[in-house]
N, CA and C of each residue as an Amber inpcrd file, in Angstrom:
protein
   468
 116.5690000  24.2890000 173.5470000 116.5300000  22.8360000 173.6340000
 116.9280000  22.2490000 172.2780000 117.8970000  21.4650000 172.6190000
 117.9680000  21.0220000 171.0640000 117.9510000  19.2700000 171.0860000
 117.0690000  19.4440000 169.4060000 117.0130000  17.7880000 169.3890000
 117.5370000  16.9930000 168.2260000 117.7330000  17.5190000 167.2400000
 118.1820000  16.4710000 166.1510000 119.8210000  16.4350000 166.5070000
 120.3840000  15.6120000 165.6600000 121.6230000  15.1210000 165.5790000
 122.1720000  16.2200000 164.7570000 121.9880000  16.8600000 163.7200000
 122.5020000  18.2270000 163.4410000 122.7880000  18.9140000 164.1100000
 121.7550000  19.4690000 164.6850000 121.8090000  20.5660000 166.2510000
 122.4030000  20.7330000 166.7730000 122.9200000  18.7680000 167.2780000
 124.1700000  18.8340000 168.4890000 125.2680000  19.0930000 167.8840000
 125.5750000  18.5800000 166.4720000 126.8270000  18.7900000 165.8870000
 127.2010000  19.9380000 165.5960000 126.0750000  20.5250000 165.6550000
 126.6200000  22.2540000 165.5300000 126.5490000  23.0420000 166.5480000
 125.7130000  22.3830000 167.8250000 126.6640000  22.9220000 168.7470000
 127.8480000  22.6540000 169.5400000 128.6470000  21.2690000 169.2750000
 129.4910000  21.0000000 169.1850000 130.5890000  21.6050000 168.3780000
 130.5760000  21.8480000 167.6430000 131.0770000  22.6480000 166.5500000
 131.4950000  23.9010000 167.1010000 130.3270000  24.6250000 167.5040000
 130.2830000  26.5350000 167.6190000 130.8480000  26.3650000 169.4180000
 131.1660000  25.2430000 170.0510000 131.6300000  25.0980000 171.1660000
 133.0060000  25.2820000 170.9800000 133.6270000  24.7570000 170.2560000
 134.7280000  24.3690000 169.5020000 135.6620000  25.6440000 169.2800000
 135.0690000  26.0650000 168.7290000 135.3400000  27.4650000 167.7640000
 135.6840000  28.5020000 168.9080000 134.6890000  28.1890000 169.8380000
 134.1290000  29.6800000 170.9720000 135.3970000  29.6700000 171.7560000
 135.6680000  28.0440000 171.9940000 137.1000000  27.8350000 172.6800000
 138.3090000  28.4000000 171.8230000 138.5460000  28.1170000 170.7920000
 139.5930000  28.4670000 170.0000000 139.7920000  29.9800000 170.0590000
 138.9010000  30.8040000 169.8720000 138.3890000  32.1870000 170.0030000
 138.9380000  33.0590000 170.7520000 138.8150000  31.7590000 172.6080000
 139.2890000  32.1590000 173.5660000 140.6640000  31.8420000 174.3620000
 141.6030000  31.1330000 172.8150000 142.4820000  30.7630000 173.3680000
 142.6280000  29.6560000 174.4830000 141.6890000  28.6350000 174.3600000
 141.4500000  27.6530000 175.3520000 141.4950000  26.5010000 174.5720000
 141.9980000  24.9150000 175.1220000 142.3740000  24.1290000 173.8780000
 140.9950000  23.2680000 174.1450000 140.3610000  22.7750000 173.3090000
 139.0040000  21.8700000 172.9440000 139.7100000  20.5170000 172.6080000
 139.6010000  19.5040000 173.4980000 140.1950000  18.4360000 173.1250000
 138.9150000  16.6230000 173.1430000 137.9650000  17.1210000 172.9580000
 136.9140000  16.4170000 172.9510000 136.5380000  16.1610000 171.4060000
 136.0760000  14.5890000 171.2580000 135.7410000  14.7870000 169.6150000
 134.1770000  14.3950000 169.8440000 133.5980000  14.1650000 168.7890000
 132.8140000  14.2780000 168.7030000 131.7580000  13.2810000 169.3870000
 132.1240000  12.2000000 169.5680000 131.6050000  11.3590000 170.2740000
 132.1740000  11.5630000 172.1650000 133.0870000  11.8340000 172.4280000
 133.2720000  11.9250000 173.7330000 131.8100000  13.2870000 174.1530000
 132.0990000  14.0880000 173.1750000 131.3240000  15.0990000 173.5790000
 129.8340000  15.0150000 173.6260000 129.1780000  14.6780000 172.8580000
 127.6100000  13.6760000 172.7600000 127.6490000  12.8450000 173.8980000
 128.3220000  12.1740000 174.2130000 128.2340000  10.7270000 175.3570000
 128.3070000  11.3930000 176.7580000 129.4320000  12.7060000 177.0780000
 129.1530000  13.2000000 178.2980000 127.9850000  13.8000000 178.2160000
 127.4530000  14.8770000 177.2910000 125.7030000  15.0820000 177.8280000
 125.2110000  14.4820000 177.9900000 124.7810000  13.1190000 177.0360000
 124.0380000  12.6710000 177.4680000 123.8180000  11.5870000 179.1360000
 125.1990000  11.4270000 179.2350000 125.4520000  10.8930000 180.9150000
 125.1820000  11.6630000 181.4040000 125.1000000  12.9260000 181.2100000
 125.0940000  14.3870000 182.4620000 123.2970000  14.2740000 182.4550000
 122.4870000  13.8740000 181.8280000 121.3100000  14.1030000 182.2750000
 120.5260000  15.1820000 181.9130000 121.7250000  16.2840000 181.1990000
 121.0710000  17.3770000 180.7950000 120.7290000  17.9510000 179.4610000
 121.1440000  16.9710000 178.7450000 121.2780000  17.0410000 177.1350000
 120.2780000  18.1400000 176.5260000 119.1120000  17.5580000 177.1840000
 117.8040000  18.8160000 176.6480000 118.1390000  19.6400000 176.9890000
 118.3610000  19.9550000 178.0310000 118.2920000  21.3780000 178.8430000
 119.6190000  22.3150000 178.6440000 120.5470000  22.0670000 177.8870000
 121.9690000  22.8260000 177.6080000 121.3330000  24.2630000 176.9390000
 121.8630000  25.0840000 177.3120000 121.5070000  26.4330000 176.7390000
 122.5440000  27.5820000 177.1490000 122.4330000  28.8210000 177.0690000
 122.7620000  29.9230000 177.0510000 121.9810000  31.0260000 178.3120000
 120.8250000  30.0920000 179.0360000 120.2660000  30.8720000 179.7250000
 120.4580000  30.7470000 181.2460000 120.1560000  31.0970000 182.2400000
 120.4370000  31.1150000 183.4120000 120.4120000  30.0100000 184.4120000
 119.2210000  29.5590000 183.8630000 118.7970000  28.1740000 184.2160000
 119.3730000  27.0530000 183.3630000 119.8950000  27.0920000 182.0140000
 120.0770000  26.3080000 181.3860000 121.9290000  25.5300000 181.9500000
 121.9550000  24.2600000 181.0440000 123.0590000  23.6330000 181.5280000
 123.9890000  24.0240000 180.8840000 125.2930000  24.1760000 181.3020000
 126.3880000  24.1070000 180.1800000 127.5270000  23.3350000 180.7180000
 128.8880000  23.9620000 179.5900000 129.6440000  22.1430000 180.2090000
 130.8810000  23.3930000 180.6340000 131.1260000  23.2750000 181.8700000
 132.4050000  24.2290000 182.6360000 133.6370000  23.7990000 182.6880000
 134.3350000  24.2270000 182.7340000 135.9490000  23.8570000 183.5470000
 136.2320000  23.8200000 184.8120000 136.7340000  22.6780000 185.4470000
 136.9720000  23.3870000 186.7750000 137.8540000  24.3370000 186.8710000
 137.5020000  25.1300000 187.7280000 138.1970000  27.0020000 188.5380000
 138.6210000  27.5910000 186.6490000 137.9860000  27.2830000 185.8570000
 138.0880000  28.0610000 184.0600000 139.2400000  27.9140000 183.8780000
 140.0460000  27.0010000 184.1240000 141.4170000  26.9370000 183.9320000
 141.9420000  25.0330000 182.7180000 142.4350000  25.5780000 182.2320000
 142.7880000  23.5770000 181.3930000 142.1550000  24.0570000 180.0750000
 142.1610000  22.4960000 179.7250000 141.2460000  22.3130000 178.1220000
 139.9170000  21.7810000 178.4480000 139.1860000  21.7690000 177.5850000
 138.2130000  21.3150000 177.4830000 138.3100000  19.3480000 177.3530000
 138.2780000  19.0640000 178.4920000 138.9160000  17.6940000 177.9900000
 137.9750000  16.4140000 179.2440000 137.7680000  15.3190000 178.9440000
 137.3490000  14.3620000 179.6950000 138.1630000  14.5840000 181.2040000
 137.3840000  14.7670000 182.1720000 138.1320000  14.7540000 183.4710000
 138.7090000  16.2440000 184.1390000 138.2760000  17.2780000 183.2100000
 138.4480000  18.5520000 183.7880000 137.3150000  19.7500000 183.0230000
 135.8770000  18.7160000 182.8860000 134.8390000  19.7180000 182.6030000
 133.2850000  18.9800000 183.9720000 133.2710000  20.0230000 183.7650000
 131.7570000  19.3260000 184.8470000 130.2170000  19.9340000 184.0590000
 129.1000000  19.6780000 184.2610000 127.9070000  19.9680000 184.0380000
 127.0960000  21.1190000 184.8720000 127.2420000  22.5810000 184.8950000
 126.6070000  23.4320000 185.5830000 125.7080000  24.4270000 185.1180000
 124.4580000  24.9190000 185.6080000 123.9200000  25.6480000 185.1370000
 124.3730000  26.8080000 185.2400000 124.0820000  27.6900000 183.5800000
 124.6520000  28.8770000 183.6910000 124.7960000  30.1780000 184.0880000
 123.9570000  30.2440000 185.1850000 123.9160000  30.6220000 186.3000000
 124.8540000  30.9490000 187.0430000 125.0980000  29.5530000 187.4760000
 126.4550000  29.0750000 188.1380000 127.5190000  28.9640000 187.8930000
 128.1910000  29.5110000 186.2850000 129.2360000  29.4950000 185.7640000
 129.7410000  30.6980000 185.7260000 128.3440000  31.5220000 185.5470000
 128.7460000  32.7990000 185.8360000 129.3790000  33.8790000 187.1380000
 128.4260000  32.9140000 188.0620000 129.1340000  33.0640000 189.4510000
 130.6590000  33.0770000 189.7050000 130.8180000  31.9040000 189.2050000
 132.1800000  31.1330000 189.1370000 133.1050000  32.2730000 188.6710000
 132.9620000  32.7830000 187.3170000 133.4460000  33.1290000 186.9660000
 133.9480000  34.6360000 187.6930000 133.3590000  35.2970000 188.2190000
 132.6340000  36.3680000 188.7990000 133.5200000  36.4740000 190.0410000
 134.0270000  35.4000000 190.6510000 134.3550000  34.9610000 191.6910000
 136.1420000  35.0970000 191.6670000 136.3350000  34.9260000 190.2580000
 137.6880000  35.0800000 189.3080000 138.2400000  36.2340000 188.5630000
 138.0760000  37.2190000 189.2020000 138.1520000  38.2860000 188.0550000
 139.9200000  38.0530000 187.4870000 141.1080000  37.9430000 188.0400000
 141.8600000  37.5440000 186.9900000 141.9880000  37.0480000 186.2410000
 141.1150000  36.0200000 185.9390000 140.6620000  34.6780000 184.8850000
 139.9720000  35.5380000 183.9100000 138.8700000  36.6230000 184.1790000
 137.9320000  36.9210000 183.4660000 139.1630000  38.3460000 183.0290000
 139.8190000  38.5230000 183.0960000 140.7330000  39.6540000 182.5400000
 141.5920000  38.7070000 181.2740000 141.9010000  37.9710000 181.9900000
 142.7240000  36.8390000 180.7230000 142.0780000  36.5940000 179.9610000
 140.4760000  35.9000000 180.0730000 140.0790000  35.3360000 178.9480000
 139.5020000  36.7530000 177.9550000 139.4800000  37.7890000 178.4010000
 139.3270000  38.5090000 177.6960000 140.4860000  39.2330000 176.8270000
 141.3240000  39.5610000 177.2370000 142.8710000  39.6660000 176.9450000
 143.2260000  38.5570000 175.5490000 142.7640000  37.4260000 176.0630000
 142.7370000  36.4830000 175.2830000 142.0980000  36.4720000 174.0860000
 140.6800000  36.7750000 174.0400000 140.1290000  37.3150000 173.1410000
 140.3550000  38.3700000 171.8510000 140.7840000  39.4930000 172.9180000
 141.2520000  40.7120000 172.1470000 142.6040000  40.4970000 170.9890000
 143.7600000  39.3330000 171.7010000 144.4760000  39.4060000 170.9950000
 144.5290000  38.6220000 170.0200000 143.5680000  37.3650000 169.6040000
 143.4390000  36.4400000 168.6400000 142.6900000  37.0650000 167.4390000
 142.0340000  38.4490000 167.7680000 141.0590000  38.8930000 167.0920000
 142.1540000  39.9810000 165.9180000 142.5250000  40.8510000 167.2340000
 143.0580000  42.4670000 166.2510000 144.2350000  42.1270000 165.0260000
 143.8970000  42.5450000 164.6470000 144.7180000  42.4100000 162.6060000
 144.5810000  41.3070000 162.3350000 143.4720000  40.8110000 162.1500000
 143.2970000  39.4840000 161.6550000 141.8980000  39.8760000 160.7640000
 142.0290000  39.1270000 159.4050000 141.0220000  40.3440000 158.2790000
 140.1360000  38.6420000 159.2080000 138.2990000  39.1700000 158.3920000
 137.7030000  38.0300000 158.5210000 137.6370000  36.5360000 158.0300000
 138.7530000  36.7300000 157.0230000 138.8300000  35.0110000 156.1040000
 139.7860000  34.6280000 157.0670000 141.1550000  35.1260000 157.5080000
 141.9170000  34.6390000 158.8830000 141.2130000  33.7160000 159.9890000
 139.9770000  34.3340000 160.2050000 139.1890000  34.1210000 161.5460000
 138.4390000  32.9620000 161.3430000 137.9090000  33.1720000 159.9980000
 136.4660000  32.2900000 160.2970000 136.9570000  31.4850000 158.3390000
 137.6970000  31.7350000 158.0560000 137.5670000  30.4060000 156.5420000
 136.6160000  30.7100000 155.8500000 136.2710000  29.7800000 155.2150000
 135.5460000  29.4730000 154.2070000 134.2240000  30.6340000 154.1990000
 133.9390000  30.4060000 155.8160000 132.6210000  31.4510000 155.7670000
 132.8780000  32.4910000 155.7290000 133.7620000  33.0140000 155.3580000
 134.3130000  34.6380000 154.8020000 133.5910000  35.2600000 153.4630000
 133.3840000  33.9650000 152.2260000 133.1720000  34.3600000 151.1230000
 133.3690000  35.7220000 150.5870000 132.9130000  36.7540000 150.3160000
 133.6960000  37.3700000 149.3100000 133.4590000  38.9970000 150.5110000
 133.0450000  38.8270000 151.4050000 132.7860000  39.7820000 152.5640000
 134.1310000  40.0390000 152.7690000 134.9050000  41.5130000 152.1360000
 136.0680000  41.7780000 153.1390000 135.7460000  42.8050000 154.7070000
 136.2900000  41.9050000 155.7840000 136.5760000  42.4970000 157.3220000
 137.9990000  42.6360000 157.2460000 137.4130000  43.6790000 158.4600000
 138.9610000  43.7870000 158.7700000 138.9260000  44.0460000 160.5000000
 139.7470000  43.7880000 161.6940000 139.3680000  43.9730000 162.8640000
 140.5880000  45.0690000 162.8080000 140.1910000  46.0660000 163.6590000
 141.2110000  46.8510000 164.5550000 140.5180000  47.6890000 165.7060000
 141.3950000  48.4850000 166.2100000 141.1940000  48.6790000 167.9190000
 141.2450000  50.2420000 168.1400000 140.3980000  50.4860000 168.4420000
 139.7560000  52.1600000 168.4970000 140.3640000  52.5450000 169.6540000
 140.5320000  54.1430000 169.3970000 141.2440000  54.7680000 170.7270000
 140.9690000  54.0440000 172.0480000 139.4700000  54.0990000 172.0790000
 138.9570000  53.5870000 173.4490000 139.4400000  52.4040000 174.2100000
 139.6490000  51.8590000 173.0280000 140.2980000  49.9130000 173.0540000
 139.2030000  49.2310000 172.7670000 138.4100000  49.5000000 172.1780000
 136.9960000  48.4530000 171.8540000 137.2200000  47.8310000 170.3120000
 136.9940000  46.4800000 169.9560000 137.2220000  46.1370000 168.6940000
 136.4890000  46.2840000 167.8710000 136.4010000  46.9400000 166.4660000
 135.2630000  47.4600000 165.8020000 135.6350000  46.5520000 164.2540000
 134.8110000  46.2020000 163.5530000 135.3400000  45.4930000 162.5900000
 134.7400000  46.3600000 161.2080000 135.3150000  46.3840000 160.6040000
 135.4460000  47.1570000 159.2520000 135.1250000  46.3120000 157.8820000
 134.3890000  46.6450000 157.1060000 133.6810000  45.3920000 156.0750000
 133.4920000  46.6250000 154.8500000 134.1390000  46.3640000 153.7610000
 134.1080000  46.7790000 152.4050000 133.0140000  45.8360000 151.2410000
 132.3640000  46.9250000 150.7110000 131.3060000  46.1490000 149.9240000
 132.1670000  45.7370000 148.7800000 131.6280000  44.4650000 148.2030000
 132.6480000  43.9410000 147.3770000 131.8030000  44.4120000 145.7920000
 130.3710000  45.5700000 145.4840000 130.2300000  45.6580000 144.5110000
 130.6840000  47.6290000 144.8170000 130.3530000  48.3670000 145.7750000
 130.8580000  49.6260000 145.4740000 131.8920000  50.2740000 146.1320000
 132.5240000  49.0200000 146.8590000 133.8810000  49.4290000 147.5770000
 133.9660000  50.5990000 148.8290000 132.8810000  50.5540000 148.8300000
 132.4900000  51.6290000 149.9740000 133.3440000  50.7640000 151.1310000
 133.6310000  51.5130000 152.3250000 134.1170000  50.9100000 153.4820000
 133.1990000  51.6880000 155.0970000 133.0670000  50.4020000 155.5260000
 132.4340000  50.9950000 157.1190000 132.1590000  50.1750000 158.4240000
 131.5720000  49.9470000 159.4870000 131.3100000  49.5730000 160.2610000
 130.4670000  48.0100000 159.8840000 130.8890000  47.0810000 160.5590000
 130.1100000  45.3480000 159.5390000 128.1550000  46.0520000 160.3470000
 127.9310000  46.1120000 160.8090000 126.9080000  46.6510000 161.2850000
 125.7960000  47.0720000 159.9440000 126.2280000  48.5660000 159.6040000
 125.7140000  49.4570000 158.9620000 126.0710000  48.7060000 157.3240000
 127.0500000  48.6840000 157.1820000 127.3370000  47.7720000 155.7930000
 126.5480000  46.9080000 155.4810000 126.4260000  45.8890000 156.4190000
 125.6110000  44.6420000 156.2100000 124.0010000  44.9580000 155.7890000
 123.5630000  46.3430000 156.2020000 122.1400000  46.2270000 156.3840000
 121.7980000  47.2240000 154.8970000 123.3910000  47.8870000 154.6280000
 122.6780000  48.4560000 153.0860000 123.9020000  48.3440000 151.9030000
 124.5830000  47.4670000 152.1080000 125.5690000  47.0590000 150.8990000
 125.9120000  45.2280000 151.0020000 126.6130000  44.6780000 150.6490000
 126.5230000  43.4300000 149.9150000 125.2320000  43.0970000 149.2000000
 124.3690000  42.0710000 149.5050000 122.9300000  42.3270000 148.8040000
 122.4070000  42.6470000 148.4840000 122.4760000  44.2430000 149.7070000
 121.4400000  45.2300000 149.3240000 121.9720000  45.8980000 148.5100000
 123.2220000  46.4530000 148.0430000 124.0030000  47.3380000 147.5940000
 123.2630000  47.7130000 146.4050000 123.0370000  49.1370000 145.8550000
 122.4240000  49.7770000 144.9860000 123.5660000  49.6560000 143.4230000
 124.5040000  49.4620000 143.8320000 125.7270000  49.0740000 142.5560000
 125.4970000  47.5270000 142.3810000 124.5030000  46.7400000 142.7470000
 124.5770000  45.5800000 142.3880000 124.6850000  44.6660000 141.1610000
């Protein structure tokens, strides 16, 4: 549930992004996007959970735009989606290819700071991302890195 005016802007924001991500165009600013929740009735209740609301496309196809998103619980999006498996091959397709050889400052800016990633694509085809400590140059999995080099790193 979210309530301050921060909150929404950042999930406005990480909405934004998730689209871009997926190769889908986000054409809502910031006020169109505040004004349809709150007309939709569901403003509190937007979430990530089954029951919760989120804002759909009709048949997952278009931009994110006034006049081709509706208000459904996510539940029901998932259905939807489910219902589409060529859609759900694309948007994943979609995914995969915005991601591979693209280091992490490519992806995400500013919030890269001094963390080098790197994405590439394992025999299997699964994307694994690769993160070098920037004090002992070690290289490995962002996972395992994260939990005992940058900060933690013993060359600190």
């Amino acid at each position: 549930m979210l309530k301050t005016k921060k909150q929404m802007q950042h999930a406005y924001r990480s909405q934004g992004y998730s689209a871009k991500e997926r190769n889908i165009e986000f054409n809502l600013t910031w006020q169109e996007w505040i004004t349809w929740w709150i007309d939709t009735g569901h403003v509190a209740e937007r979430g990530a959970h089954k029951d919760e609301y989120v804002m759909s496309r009709f048949n997952d196809t278009g931009p994110y735009e006034l006049g081709n998103i509706k208000c459904i619980t996510q539940g029901e999006n998932k259905r939807e989606s489910c219902l589409n498996p060529a859609q759900m091959k694309r948007t994943a397709a979609g995914v995969r290819k915005a991601k591979l050889g693209k280091t992490y400052e490519e992806m995400y800016g500013d919030r890269a700071k001094s963390i080098a990633l790197k994405i590439s694509k394992s025999a299997k085809g699964q994307i694994k991302i690769q993160a070098s400590c920037i004090y002992c140059k070690k290289t490995g999995q962002k996972a395992g890195m994260t939990r005992f080099h940058f900060d933690n790193c013993r060359n600190k």
